[in-house]
KOLDREN-201720 format. One line per 2 residues: number of its first residue (from 1); their letters; for each residue x, y, z negated of C-alpha. Coordinates in nm, 3 decimals, always signed. Layout:
# residues N
NUM = a = X Y Z  ...
# end
This chain:
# residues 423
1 = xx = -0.788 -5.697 +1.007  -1.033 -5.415 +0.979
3 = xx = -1.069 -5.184 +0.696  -1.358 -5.267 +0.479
5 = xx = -1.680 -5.035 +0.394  -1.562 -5.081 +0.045
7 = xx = -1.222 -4.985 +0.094  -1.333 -4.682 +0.316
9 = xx = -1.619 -4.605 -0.006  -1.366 -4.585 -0.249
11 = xx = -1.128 -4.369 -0.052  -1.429 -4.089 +0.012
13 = xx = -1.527 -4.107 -0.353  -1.167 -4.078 -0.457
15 = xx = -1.213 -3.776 -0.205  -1.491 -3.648 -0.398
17 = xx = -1.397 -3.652 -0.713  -1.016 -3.581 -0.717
19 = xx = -0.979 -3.205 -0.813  -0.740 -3.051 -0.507
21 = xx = -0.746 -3.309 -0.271  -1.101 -3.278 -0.143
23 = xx = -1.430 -3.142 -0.229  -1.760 -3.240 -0.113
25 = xx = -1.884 -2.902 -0.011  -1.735 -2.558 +0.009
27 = xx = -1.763 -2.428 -0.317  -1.464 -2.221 -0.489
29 = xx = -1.175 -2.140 -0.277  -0.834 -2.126 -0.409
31 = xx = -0.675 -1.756 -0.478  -0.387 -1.678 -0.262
33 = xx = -0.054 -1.507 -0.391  -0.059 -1.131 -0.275
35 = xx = +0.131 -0.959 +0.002  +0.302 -0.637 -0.057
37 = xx = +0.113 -0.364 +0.128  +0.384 -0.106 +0.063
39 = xx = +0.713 -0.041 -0.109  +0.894 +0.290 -0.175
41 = xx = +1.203 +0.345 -0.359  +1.390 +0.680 -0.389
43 = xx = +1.666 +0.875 -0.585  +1.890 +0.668 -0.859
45 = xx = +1.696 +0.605 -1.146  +1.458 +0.342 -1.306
47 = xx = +1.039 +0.363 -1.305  +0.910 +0.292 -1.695
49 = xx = +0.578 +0.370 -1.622  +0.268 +0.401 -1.384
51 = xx = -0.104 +0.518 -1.457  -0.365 +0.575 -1.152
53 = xx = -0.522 +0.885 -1.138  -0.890 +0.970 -1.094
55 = xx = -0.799 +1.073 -0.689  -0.667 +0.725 -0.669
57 = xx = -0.289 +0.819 -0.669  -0.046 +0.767 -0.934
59 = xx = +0.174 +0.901 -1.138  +0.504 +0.776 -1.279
61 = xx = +0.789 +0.836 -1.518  +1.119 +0.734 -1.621
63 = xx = +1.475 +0.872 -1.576  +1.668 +0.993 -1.271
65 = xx = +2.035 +1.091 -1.204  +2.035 +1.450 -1.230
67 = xx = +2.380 +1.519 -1.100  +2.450 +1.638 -1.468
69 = xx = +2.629 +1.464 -1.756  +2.338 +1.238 -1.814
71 = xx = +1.983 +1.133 -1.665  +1.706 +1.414 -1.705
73 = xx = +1.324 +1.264 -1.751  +1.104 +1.275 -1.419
75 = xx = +0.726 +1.291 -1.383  +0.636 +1.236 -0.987
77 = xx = +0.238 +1.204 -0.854  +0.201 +0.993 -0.562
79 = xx = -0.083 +0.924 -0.301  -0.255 +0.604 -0.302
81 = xx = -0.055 +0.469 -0.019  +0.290 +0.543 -0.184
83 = xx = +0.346 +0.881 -0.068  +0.552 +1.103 -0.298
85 = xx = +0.352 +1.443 -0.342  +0.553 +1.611 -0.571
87 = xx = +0.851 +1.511 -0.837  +0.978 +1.766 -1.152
89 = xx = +1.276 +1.708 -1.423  +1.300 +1.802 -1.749
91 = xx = +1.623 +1.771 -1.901  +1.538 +1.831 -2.287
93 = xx = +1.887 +1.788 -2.438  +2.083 +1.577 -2.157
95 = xx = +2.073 +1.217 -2.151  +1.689 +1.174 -2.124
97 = xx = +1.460 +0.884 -2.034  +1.061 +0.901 -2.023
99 = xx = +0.882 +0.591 -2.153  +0.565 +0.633 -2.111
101 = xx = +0.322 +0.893 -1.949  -0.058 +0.947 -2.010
103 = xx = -0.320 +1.176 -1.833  -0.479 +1.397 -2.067
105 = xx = -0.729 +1.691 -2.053  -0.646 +1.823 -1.689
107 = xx = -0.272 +1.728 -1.705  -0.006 +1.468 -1.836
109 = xx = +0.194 +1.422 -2.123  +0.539 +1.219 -2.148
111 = xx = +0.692 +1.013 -2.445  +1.057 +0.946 -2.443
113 = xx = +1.405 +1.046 -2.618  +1.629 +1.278 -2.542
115 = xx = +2.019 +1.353 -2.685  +2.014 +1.496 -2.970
117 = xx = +2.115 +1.908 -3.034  +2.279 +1.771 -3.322
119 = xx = +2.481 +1.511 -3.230  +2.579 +1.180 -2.978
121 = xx = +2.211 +0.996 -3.082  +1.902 +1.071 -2.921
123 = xx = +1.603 +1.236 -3.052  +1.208 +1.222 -2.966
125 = xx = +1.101 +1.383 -2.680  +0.808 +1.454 -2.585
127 = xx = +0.667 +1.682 -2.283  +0.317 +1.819 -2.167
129 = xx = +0.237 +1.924 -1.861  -0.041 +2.118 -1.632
131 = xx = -0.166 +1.873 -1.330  +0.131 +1.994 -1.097
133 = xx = +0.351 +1.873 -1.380  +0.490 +2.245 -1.507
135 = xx = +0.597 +2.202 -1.843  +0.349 +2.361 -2.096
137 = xx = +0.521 +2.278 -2.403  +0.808 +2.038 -2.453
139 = xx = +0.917 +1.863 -2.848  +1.223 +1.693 -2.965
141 = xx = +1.236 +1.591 -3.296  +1.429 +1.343 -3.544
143 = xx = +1.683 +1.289 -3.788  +2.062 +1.245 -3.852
145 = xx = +2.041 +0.894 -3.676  +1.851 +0.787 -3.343
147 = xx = +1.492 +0.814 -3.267  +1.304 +0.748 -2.994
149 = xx = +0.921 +0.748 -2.888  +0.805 +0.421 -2.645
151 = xx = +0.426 +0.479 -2.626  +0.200 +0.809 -2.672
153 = xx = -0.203 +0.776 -2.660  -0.447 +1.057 -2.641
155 = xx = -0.628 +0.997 -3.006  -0.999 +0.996 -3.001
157 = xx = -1.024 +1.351 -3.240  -0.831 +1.500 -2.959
159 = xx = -0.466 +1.514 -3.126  -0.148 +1.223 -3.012
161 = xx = -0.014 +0.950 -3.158  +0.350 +0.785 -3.075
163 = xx = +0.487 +0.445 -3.143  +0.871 +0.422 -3.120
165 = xx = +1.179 +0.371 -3.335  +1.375 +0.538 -3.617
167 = xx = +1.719 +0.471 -3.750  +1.678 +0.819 -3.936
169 = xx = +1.415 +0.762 -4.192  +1.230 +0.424 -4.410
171 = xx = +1.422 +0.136 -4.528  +1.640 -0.032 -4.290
173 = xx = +1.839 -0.003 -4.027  +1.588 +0.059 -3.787
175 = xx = +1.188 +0.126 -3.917  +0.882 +0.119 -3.677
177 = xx = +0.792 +0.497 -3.623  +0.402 +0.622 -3.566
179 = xx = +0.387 +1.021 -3.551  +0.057 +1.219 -3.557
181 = xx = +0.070 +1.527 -3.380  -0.189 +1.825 -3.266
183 = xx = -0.267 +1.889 -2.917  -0.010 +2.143 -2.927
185 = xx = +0.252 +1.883 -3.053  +0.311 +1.964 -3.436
187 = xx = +0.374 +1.688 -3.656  +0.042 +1.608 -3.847
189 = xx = +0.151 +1.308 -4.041  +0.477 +1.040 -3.976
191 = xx = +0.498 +0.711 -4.087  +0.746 +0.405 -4.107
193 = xx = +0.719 +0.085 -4.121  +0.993 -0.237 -4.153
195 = xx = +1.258 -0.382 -4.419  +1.607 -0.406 -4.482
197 = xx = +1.691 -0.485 -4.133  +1.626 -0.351 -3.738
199 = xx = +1.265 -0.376 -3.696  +1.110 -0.156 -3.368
201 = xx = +0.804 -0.086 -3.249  +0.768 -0.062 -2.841
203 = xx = +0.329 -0.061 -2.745  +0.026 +0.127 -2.922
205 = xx = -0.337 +0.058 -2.948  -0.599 +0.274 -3.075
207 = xx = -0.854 +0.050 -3.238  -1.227 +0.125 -3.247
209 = xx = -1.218 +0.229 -3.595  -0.959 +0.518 -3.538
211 = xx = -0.674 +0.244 -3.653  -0.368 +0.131 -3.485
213 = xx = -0.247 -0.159 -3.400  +0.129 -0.170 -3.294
215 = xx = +0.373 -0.419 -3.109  +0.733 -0.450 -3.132
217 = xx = +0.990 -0.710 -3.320  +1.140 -0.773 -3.672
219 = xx = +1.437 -0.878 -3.810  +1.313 -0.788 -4.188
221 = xx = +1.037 -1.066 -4.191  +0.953 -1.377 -4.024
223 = xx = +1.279 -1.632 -3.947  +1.534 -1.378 -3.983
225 = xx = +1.608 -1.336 -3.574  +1.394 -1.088 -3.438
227 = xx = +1.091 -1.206 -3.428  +0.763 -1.042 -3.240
229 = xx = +0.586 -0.801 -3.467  +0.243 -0.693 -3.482
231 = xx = +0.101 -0.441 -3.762  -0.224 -0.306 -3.815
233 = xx = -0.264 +0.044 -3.951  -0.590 +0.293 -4.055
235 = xx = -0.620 +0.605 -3.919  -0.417 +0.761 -4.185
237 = xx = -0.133 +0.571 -4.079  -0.151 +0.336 -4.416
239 = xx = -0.062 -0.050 -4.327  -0.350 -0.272 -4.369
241 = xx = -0.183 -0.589 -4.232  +0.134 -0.737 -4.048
243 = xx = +0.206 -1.014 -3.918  +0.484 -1.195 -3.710
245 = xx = +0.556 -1.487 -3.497  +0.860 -1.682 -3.393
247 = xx = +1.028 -1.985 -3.423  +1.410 -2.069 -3.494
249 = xx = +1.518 -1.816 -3.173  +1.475 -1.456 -3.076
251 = xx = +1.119 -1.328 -2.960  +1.048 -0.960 -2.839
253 = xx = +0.684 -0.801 -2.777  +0.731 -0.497 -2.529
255 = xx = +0.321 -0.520 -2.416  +0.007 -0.546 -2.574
257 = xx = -0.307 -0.535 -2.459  -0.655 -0.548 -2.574
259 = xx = -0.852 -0.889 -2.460  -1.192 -0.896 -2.326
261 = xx = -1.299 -1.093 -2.610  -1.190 -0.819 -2.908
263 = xx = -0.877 -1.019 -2.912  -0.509 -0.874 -2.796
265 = xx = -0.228 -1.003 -2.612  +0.116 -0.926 -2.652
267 = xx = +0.380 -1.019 -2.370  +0.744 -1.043 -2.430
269 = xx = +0.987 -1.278 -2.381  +1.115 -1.598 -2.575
271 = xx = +1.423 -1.783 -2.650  +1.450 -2.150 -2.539
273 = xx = +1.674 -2.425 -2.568  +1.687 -2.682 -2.349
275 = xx = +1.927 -2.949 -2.221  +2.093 -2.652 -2.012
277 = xx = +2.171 -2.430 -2.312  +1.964 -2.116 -2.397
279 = xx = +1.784 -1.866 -2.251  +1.485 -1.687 -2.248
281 = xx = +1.153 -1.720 -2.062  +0.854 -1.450 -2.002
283 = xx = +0.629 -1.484 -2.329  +0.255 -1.446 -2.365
285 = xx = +0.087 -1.480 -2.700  -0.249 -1.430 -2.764
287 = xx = -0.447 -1.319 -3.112  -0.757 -1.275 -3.273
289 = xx = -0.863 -0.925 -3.420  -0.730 -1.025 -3.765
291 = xx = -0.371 -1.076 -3.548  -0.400 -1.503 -3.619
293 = xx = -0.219 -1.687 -3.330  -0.470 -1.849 -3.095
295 = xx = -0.213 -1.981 -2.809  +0.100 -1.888 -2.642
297 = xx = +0.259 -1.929 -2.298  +0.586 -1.946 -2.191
299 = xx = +0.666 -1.859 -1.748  +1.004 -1.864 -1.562
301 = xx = +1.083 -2.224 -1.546  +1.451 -2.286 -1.551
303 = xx = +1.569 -1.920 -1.453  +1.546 -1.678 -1.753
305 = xx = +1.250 -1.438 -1.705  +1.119 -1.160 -1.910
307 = xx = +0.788 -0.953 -1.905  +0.822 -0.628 -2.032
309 = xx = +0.448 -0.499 -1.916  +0.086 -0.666 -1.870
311 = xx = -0.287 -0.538 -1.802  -0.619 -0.707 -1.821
313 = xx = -0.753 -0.742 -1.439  -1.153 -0.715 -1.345
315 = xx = -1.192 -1.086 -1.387  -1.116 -1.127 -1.699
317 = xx = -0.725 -1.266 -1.677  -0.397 -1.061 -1.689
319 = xx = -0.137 -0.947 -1.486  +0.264 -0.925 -1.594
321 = xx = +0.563 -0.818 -1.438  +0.923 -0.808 -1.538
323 = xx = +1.245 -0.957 -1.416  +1.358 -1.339 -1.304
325 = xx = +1.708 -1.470 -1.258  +1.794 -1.504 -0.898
327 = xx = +1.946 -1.815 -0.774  +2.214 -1.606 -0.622
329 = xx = +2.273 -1.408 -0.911  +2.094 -1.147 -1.083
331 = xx = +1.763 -1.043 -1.120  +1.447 -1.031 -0.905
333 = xx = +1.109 -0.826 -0.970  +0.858 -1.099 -1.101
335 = xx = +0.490 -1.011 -1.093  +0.259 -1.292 -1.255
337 = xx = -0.153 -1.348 -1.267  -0.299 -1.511 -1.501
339 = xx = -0.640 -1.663 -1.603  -0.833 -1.588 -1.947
341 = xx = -0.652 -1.875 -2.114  -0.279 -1.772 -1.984
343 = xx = -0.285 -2.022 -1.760  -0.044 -1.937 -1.392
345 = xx = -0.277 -1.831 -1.095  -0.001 -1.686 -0.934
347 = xx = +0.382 -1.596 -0.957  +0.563 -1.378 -0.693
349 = xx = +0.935 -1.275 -0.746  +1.059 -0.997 -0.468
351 = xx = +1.444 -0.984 -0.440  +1.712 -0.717 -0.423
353 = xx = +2.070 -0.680 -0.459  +2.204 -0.672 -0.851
355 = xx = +1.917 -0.648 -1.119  +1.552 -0.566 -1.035
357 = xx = +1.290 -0.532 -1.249  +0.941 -0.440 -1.320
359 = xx = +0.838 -0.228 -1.614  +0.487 -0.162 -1.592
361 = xx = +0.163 -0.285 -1.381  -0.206 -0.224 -1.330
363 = xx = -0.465 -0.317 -1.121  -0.542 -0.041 -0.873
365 = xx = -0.934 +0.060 -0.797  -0.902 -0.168 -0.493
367 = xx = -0.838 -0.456 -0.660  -0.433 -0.446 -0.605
369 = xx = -0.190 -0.405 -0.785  +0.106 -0.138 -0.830
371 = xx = +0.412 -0.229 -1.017  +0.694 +0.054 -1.162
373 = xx = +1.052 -0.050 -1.206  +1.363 -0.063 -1.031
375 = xx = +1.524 -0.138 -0.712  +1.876 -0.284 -0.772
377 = xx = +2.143 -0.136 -0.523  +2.400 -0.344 -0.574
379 = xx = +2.655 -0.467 -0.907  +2.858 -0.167 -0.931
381 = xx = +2.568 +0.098 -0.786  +2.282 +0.092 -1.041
383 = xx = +1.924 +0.140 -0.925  +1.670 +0.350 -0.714
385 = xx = +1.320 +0.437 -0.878  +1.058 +0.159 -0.725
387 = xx = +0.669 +0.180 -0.671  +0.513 -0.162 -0.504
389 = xx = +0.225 -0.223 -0.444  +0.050 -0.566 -0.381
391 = xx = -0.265 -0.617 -0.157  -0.584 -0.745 -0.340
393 = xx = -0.580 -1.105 -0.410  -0.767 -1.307 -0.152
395 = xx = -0.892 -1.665 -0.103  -0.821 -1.941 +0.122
397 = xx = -1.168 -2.040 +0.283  -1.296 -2.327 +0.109
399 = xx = -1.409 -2.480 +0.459  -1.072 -2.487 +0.537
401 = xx = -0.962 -2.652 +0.181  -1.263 -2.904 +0.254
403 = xx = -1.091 -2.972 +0.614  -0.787 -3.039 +0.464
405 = xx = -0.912 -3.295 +0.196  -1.045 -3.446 +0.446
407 = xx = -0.758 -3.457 +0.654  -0.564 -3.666 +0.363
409 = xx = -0.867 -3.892 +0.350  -0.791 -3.982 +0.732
411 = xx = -0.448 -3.984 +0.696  -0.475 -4.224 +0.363
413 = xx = -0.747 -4.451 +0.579  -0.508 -4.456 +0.836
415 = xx = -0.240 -4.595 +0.624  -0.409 -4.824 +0.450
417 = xx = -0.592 -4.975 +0.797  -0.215 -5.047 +0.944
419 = xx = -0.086 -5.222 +0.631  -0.420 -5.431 +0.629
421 = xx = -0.335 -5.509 +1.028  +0.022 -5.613 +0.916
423 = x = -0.116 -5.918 +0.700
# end
């Protein structure tokens, strides 16, 4: 027996008008996950943080084994294809990590902590440089306790502002810290913000109005378990809202970034429970400009994952990176694109031996993207600093997707043509 007309009708408009099996002209092609163009790793260390330069390069800092009793901060400029120019230290008081680095007027300057004079904890630290990276003036500054600076943004009268942590000063164990300080690094004005228990702050945005808005967690408000925490300041440093959000587990915002439309997105990670236990997946919340919850997103699947940095991209959606468990144990570097409404476009994990991770990302002038982290060694051996860098996304041809809905529209005739025959 033959197939009918109207069996072979409703298999082409089944064709037509089933999203991803075949389409009836070559319209949008599907985006393809990235290749890595080029990879570098180099001395012990870990990568916190990347920013492209106006030439194209980049320039990146975290900490790196200095040989000495304790890490020493490092600032290092690199060519657009991954090519180390030039690399300087700066070992404040020993036992010092840089957080995050900015370019500002001609040169760079880095926000960190460093041991402090006085003591075991660790201070502020903060360093400015020409654009070879020579130190022009270096701070570190604190109290009795630890403090620490995560974030530092060029302010738009010309002065700095840094987010971070204090277990020093305000009323808990630890208080969200925001410092004002000149060009020349002098304390204009410090705040704190938090409760009665550990409450941190970890990414800074200016906002249009000369405000603040900052990202973190809280143990003081919310469920009890740290929760993500979001606070809105004026200019002046005074609170005018905060907010967090959480359910009966942990959550932890370590990004935030400002949305397209005047919203912001904070990425983090979440705790789940599942028939497997606990464990926590890469978190991406989204709010309005009055910090109201408008969706969230959990990635990772069943391994544990993390983000601990995300951009906007050019087409409106975002990119994250972080860490993934490993099936064989440990950690891989995990690099996710998103659309405008969270949604996966793409997920790409890149392995290593012992932990990897990625702590920051952007999207190059290209239309790549770099990620800064670290390159596990192995269990016992720590890390190497890691640049990546992943081509610019591309598309499958949509002839070729149309070609191959139409192949499954053969194949699916075919089948059903052989069962008629067997009647």
């Amino acid at each position: 027996m033959q197939i009918s007309k109207v069996s072979l009708l409703c298999l082409l408009s089944f064709g037509l008008t089933t999203p991803g099996v075949f389409f009836a002209a070559p319209a949008e092609a599907a985006v393809k996950t990235p290749a890595v163009e080029w990879f570098c790793t180099t001395e012990k260390g870990e990568a916190h943080f990347v920013e492209q330069t106006k030439d194209g390069g980049y320039v990146v800092t975290g900490w790196i084994e200095s040989g000495q009793e304790g890490p020493d901060v490092f600032l290092a400029k690199y060519d657009g294809k991954g090519n180390r120019l030039w690399r300087k230290t700066y070992r404040g008081s020993g036992y010092s990590d840089g957080h995050c680095v900015k370019a500002v007027g001609g040169g760079f300057i880095i926000a960190g902590e460093t041991k402090s004079r006085d003591g075991y904890d660790h201070d502020v630290y903060l360093v400015r440089t020409d654009e070879k990276g020579d130190r022009i003036w270096e701070k570190n500054f604190g109290g009795e306790r630890c403090d620490y600076a995560w974030s530092v943004q060029e302010t738009k009268d010309g002065d700095f502002v840094i987010a971070g942590g204090t277990e020093s000063y305000g009323a808990g164990i630890y208080d969200v810290y925001l410092v004002k300080l000149t060009a020349s690094g002098n304390i204009i004005w410090e705040k704190t913000y938090g409760g009665a228990g550990s409450d941190c702050g970890y990414a800074l945005e200016q906002l249009a109005d000369g405000g603040y808005l900052i990202a973190g967690n809280s143990e003081s408000f919310g469920t009890g378990n740290p929760d993500l925490y979001l606070l809105k300041t004026d200019g002046d440093g005074k609170m005018i809202w905060q907010k967090t959000y959480g359910d009966t587990g942990s959550e932890y915002g370590w990004s935030l970034v400002k949305a397209g439309d005047g919203g912001y997105l904070i990425a983090g990670e979440k705790e789940i429970t599942g028939d497997q236990g606990g464990g926590f997946a890469g978190y991406l919340l989204k709010v309005d400009p009055e910090g109201n919850a408008l969706w969230e997103k959990t990635f990772g699947g069943e391994n544990g994952s993390t983000f601990y940095a995300a951009g906007q991209v050019k087409d409106g959606g975002y990119i994250l990176t972080g860490k993934k468990e490993s099936p064989g144990g440990g950690y891989d570097h995990y690099v996710v694109k998103t659309a405008k409404n969270g949604d996966s476009v793409w997920e790409k994990t890149t392995a290593g031996s012992g932990v990897n991770s990625g702590y920051a990302v952007l999207q190059t002038k290209d239309g790549g993207f770099v990620v800064a982290g670290k390159q596990g060694i192995d269990r016992q051996a720590g890390s190497e600093i890691l640049l990546l860098k992943l081509k610019p996304e591309s598309k499958l041809p949509a002839a070729l997707l149309w070609l191959a809905g139409l192949a499954v529209i053969v194949a699916a005739g075919g089948l059903l043509f052989a069962k008629n025959r067997r009647r």
